[in-house]
C-alpha positions as CSV (number, residue, x, y, z in Angstrom):
1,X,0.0,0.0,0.0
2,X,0.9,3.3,-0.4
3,X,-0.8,7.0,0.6
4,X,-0.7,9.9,-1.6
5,X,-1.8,13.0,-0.3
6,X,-2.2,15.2,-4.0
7,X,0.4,17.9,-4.3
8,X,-1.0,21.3,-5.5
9,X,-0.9,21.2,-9.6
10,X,1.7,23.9,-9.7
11,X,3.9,21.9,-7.2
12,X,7.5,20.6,-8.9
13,X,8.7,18.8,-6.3
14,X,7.8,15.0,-4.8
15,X,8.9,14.3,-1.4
16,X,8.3,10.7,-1.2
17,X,9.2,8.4,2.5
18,X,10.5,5.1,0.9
19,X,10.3,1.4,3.3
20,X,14.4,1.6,3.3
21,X,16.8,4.7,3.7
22,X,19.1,5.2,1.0
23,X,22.5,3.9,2.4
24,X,24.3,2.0,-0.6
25,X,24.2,3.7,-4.0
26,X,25.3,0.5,-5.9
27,X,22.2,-1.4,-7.8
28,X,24.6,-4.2,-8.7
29,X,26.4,-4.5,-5.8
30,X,22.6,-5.4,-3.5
31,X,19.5,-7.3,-4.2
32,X,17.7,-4.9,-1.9
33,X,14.5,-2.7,-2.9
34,X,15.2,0.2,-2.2
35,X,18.5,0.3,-4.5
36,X,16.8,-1.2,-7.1
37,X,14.2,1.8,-7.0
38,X,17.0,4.3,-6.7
39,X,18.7,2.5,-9.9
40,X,15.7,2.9,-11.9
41,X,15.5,6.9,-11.1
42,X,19.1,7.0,-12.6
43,X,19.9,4.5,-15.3
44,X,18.3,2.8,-17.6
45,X,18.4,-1.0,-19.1
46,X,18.6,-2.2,-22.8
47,X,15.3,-3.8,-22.5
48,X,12.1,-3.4,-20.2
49,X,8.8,-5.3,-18.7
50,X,5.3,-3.8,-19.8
51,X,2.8,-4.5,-17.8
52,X,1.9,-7.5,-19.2
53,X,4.8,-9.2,-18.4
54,X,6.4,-9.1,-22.1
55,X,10.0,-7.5,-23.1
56,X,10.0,-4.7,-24.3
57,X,13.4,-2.9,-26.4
58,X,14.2,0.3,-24.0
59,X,17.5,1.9,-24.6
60,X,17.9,-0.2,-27.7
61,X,16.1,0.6,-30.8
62,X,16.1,-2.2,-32.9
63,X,17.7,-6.0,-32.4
64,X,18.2,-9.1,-34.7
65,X,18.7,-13.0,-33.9
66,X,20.4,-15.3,-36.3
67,X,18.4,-18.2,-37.9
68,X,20.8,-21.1,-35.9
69,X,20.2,-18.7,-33.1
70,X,23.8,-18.1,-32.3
71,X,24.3,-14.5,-32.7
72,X,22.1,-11.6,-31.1
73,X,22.0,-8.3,-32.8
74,X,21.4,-5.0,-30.8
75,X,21.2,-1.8,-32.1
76,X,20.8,1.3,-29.6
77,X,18.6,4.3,-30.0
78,X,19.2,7.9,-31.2
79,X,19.9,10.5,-28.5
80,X,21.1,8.2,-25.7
81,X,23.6,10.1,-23.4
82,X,25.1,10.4,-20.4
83,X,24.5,12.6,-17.1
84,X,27.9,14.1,-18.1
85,X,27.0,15.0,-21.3
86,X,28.8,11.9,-23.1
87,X,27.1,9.4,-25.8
88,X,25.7,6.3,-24.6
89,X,27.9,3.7,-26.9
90,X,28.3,0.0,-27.3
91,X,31.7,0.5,-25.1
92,X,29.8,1.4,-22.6
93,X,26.7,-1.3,-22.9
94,X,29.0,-4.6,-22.8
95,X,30.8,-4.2,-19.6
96,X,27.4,-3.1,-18.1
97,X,26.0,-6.6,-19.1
98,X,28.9,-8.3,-18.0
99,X,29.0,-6.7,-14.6
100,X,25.3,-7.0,-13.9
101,X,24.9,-10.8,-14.9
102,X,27.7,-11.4,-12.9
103,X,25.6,-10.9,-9.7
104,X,22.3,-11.9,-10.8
105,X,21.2,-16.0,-10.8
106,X,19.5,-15.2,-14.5
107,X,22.1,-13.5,-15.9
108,X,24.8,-16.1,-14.7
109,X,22.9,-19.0,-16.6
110,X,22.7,-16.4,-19.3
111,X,26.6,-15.8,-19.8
112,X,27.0,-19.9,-19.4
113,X,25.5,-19.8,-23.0
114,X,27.5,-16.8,-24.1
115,X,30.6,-17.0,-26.5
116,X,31.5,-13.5,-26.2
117,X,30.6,-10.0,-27.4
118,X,31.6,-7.9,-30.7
119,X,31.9,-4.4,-31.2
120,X,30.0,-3.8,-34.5
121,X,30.0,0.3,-34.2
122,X,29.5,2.8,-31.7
123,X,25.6,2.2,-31.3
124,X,25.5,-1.6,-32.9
125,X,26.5,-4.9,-30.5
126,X,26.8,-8.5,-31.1
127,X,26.4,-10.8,-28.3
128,X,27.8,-14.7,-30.1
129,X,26.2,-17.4,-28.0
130,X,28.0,-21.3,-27.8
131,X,24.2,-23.0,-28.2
132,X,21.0,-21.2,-27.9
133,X,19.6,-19.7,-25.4
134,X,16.1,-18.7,-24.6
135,X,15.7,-16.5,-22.0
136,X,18.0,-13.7,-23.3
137,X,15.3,-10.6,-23.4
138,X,14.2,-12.3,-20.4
139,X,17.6,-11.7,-19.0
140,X,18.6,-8.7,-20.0
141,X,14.8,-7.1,-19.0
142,X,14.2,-8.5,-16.0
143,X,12.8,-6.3,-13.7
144,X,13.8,-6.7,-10.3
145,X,17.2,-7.2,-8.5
146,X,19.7,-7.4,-9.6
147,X,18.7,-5.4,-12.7
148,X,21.0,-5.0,-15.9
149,X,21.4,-1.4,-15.7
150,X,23.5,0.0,-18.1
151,X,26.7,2.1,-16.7
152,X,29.4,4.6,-18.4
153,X,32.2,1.9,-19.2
154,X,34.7,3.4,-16.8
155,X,32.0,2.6,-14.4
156,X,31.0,-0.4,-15.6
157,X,34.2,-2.0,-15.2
158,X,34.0,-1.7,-11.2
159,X,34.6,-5.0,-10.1
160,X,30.9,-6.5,-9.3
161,X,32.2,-7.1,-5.4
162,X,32.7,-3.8,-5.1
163,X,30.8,-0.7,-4.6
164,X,31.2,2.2,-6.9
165,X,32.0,5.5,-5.7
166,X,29.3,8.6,-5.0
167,X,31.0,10.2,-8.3
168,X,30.3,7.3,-10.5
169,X,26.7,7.3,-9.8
170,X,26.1,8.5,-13.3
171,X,23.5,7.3,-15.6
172,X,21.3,8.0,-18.8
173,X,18.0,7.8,-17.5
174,X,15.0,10.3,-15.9
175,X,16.7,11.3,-13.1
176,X,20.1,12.3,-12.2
177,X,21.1,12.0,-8.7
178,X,22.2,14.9,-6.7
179,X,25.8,13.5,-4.7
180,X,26.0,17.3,-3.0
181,X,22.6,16.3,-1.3
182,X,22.6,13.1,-0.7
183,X,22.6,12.8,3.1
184,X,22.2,9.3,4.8
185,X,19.7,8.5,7.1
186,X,18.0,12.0,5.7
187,X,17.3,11.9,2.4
188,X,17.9,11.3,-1.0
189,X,17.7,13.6,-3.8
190,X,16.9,13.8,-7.8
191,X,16.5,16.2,-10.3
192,X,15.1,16.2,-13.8
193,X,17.3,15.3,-16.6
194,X,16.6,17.6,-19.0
195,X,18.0,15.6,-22.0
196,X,16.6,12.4,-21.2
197,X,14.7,11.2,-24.9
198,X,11.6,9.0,-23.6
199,X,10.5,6.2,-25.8
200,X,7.8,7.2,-28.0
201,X,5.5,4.4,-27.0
202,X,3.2,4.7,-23.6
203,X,4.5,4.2,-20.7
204,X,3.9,0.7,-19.7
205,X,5.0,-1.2,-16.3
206,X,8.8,-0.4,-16.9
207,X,8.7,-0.3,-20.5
208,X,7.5,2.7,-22.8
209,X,8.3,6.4,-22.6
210,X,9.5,7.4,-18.7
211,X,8.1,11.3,-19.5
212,X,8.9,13.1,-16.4
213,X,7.1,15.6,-14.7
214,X,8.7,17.0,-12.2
215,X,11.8,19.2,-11.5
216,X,12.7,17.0,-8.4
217,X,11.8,14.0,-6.4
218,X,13.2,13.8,-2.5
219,X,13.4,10.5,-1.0
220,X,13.0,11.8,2.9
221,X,13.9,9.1,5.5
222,X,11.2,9.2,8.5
223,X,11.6,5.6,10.6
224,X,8.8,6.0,12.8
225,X,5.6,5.5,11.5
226,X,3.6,8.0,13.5
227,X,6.0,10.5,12.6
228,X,5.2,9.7,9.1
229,X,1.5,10.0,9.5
230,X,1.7,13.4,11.1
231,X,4.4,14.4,8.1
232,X,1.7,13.6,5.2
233,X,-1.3,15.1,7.5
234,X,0.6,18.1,8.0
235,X,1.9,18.4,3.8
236,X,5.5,18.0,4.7
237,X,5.4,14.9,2.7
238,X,3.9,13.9,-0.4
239,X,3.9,10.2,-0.7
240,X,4.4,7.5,2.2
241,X,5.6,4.2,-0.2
242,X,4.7,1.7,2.8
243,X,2.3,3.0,5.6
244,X,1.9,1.3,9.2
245,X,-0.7,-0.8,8.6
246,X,-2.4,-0.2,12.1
247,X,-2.6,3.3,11.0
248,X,-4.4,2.9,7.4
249,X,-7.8,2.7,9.0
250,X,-7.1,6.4,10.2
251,X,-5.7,7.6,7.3
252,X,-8.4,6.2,4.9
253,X,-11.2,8.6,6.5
254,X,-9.2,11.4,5.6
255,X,-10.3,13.1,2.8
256,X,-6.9,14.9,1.5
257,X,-5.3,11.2,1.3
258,X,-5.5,9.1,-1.2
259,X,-4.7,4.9,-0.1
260,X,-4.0,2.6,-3.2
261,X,-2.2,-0.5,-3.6
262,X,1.0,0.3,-5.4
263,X,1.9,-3.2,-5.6
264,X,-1.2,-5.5,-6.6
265,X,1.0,-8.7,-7.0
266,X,1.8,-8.2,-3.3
267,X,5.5,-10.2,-1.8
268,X,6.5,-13.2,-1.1
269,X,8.8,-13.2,1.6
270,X,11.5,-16.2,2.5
271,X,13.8,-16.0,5.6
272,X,16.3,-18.6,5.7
């Protein structure tokens, strides 16, 4: 569940309390939520879930797969580019693949079928398999941890066991992340980027055009529960992404809140 209380039309800024406080900035590095939700504000992936569970192409435009099955084509889209102003290339899109499968279960059994990759041009890959594989959209869409987010090369090449620093938090998608404000235990902080290119299709689960609309998004870190309720009652907040549940009862009678399940699938949770 999740409570919105609606933000005045002219209001640019979201200040949303997450279930987790942004402490690790690494998507790769941790299956947990919370920097999966923070990696999807900043980079994006070479392919995408809609909501009906299919795979959708994301950052790449168009891709191809050899008759015997042997040699995947991918071709990325116009306009792709990097917080810092540099082009997303295929330099950059390999070593993010590699790094990312190298932590996930999916993308492990991927790579067991993998020969190796091939540099066709600066927007044009080849991934050559050793047999067929056929969960390879599947693998390189997935949508939850660890995802296949695609990094700046330098980046990219961070070995998987290890975190990448504040400054290489850099990505091509929505949102760029703001390192000067990023204060643990506080809050987290992102700002439109203004040369992101959305897909031209409707948005769609995870796939589709991410159109922004709003200058900047605040992740604010309130632990208590209470505390949170009295934050969104008195406007402080926006958005609370996992309310008490003792306290929804309350908060449904209250006409400036809005309760709606953000996650109709719902969790299944496993301790071992």
């Amino acid at each position: 569940s999740a409570l919105l209380a609606a933000p005045p039309a002219e209001a640019q800024t979201l200040k949303v309390v997450m279930d987790s406080d942004v402490k690790i900035l690494d998507p790769i590095w941790t299956t947990a939520y919370i920097q999966r939700n923070h990696g999807y504000m900043i980079w994006d992936t070479l392919f995408a879930m809609d909501e009906k569970f299919d795979v959708k192409p994301q950052m790449v435009d168009k891709y191809d797969v050899s008759a015997d099955k042997l040699t995947w084509t991918f071709t990325l889209r116009d306009g792709l580019e990097w917080h810092d102003g540099k082009p997303v290339t295929s330099e950059d899109c390999v070593p993010s693949t590699k790094r990312g499968a190298a932590k996930d279960s999916m993308g492990q059994k991927m790579m067991g079928s993998v020969a190796g990759f091939e540099i066709v041009d600066p927007k044009t890959f080849r991934m050559k398999m050793k047999e067929p594989y056929g969960l390879v959209l599947q693998s390189l869409g997935k949508p939850s941890s660890n995802v296949p987010f695609m990094m700046p090369a330098r980046v990219a090449a961070t070995d998987p066991a290890v975190q990448i620093k504040v400054e290489d938090v850099i990505g091509s998608g929505p949102f760029i992340f703001k390192a000067d404000e990023w204060k643990p235990g506080e809050k987290t902080v992102y700002v439109k980027n203004p040369k992101y290119k959305p897909r031209r299709e409707p948005a769609s689960g995870l796939a589709g055009g991410k159109v922004v609309k709003l200058d900047r998004v605040e992740w604010v870190w309130i632990p208590d529960v209470q505390t949170q309720v009295a934050a969104i009652q008195n406007g402080e907040i926006d958005m609370i992404e996992s309310p008490g549940h003792d306290l929804l009862p309350l908060l449904s009678s209250d006409k400036n809140i809005k309760l709606f399940n953000g996650n109709p699938l719902g969790n299944q949770y496993v301790f071992r």
